[in-house]
C-alpha positions as CSV (number, residue, x, y, z in Angstrom):
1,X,0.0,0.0,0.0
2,X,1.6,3.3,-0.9
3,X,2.2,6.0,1.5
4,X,-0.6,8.4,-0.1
5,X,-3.4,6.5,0.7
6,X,-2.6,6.5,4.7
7,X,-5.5,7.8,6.6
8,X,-3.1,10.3,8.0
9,X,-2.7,10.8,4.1
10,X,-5.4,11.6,3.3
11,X,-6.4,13.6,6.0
12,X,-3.8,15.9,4.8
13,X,-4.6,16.1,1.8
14,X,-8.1,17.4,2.7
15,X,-6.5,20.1,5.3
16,X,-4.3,21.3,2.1
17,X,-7.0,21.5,-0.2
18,X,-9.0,23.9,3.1
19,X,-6.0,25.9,3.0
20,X,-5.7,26.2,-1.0
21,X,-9.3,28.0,-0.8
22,X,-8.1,30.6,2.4
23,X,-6.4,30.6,5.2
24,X,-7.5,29.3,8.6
25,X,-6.1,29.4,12.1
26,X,-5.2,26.1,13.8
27,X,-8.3,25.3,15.8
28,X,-10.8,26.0,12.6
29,X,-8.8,23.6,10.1
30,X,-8.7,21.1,13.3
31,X,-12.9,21.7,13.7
32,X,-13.5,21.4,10.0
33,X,-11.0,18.2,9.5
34,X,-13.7,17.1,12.9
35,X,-16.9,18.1,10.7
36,X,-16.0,16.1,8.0
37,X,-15.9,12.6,10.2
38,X,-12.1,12.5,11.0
39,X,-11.1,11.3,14.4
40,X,-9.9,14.3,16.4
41,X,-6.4,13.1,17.4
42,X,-5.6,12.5,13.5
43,X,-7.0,15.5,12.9
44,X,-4.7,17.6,15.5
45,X,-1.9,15.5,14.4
46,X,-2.1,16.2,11.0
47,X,-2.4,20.1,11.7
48,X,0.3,20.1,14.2
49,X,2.5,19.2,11.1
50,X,1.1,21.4,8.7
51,X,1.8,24.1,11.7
52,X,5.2,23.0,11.8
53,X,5.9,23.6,8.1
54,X,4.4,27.0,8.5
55,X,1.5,25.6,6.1
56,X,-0.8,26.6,8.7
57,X,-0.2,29.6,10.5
58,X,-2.4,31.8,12.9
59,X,-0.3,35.0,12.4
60,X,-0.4,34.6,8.8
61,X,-4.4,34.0,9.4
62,X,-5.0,37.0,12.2
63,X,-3.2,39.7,10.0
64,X,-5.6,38.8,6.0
65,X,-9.0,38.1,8.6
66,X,-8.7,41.1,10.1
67,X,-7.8,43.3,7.3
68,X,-10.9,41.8,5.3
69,X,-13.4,42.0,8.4
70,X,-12.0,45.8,9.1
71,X,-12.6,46.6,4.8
72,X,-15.9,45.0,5.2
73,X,-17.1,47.7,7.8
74,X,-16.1,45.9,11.4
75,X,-14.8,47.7,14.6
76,X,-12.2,46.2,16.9
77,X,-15.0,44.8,19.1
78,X,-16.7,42.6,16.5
79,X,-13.4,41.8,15.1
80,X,-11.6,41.0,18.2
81,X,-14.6,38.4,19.3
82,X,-14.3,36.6,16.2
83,X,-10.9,36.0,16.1
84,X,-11.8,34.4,20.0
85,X,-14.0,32.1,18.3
86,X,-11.6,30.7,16.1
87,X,-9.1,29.7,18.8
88,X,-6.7,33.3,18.5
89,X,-5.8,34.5,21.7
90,X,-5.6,38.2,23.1
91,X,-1.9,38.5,22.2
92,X,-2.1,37.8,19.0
93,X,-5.5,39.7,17.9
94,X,-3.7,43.2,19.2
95,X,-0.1,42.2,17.3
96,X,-2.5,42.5,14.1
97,X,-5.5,45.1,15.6
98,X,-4.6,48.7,14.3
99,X,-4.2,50.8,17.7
100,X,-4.2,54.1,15.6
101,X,-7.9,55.6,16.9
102,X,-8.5,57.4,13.6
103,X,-8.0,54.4,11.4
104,X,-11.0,53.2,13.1
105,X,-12.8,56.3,13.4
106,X,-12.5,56.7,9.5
107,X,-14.0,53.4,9.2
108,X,-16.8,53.9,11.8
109,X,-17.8,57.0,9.6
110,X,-17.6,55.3,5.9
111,X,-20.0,52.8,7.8
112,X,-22.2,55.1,9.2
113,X,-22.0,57.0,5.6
114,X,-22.8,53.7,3.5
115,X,-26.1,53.1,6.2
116,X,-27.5,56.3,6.8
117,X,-26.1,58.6,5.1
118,X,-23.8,62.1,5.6
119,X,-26.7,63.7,8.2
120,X,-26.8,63.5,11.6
121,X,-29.7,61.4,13.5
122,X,-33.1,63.3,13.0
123,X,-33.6,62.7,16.5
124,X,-33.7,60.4,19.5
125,X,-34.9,57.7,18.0
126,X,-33.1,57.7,14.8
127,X,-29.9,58.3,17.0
128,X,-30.3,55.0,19.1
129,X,-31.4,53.3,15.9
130,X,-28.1,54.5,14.1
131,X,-26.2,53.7,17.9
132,X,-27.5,50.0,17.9
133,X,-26.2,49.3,14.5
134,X,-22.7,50.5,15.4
135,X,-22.6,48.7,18.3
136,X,-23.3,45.5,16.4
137,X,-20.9,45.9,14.1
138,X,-18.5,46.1,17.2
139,X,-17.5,49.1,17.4
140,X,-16.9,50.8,20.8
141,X,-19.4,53.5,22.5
142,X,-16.9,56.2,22.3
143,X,-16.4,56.0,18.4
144,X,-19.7,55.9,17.7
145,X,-20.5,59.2,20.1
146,X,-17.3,61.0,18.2
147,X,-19.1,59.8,14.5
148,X,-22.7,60.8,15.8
149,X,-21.9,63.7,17.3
């Protein structure tokens, strides 16, 4: 029996062809390999490796997820909380989170822009309707009081 049709193998094979569509950190390629019926020690086995040979790697991961979530209209928040759920720790999430306040605040505003429009809330109503969005998309209380005004 050749060595390409080992369950280990194969297993790999499916991780690469994962990582071939995008990247994922360690613990999502390890749930998906789960989801798709392979035994969970294989699974982390196989994506140990992969990690080793920099195939798989949650830096590379943290720095393209959060570009795309921020140019897709997300705050820090949001952001921040989804990188949690996919197994990428605190550390890791502020290496790649931009700390520069006006970087968000311009991206707060083109959100705000894109939903509502360039005038400010007609009035109390429209203001906590325009607030609750915001906060949704995960950004914090105090940019959305600098955007609203």
């Amino acid at each position: 029996m050749g060595s390409s049709t080992t369950p280990e193998a194969l297993v790999r094979q499916k991780a690469l062809s994962l990582l071939a569509r995008r990247e994922h950190s360690t613990l999502e390629l390890s749930r998906k390999l789960v989801a798709k019926g392979i035994e969970q020690g294989l699974a982390a086995a196989v994506v140990s490796q992969l990690h080793q040979k920099d195939l798989v790697s949650d830096a590379r991961f943290t720095e393209g997820f959060v570009r795309w979530r921020m140019t897709n209209g997300y705050g820090p928040i949001r952001i921040r909380h989804e990188l949690r759920e996919r197994g990428i720790n605190e550390d890791m999430a502020a290496r790649y989170l931009p700390r520069d306040e006006e970087q968000w605040l311009d991206s707060i505003a083109k959100v705000k822009h894109k939903r509502f429009g360039e005038t400010k809330p007609a009035d109390y109503r429209d203001r906590a309707r325009q607030m609750r969005f915001l906060m949704y998309r995960g950004f914090t209380s105090e940019q959305i009081r600098k955007v609203l005004g």
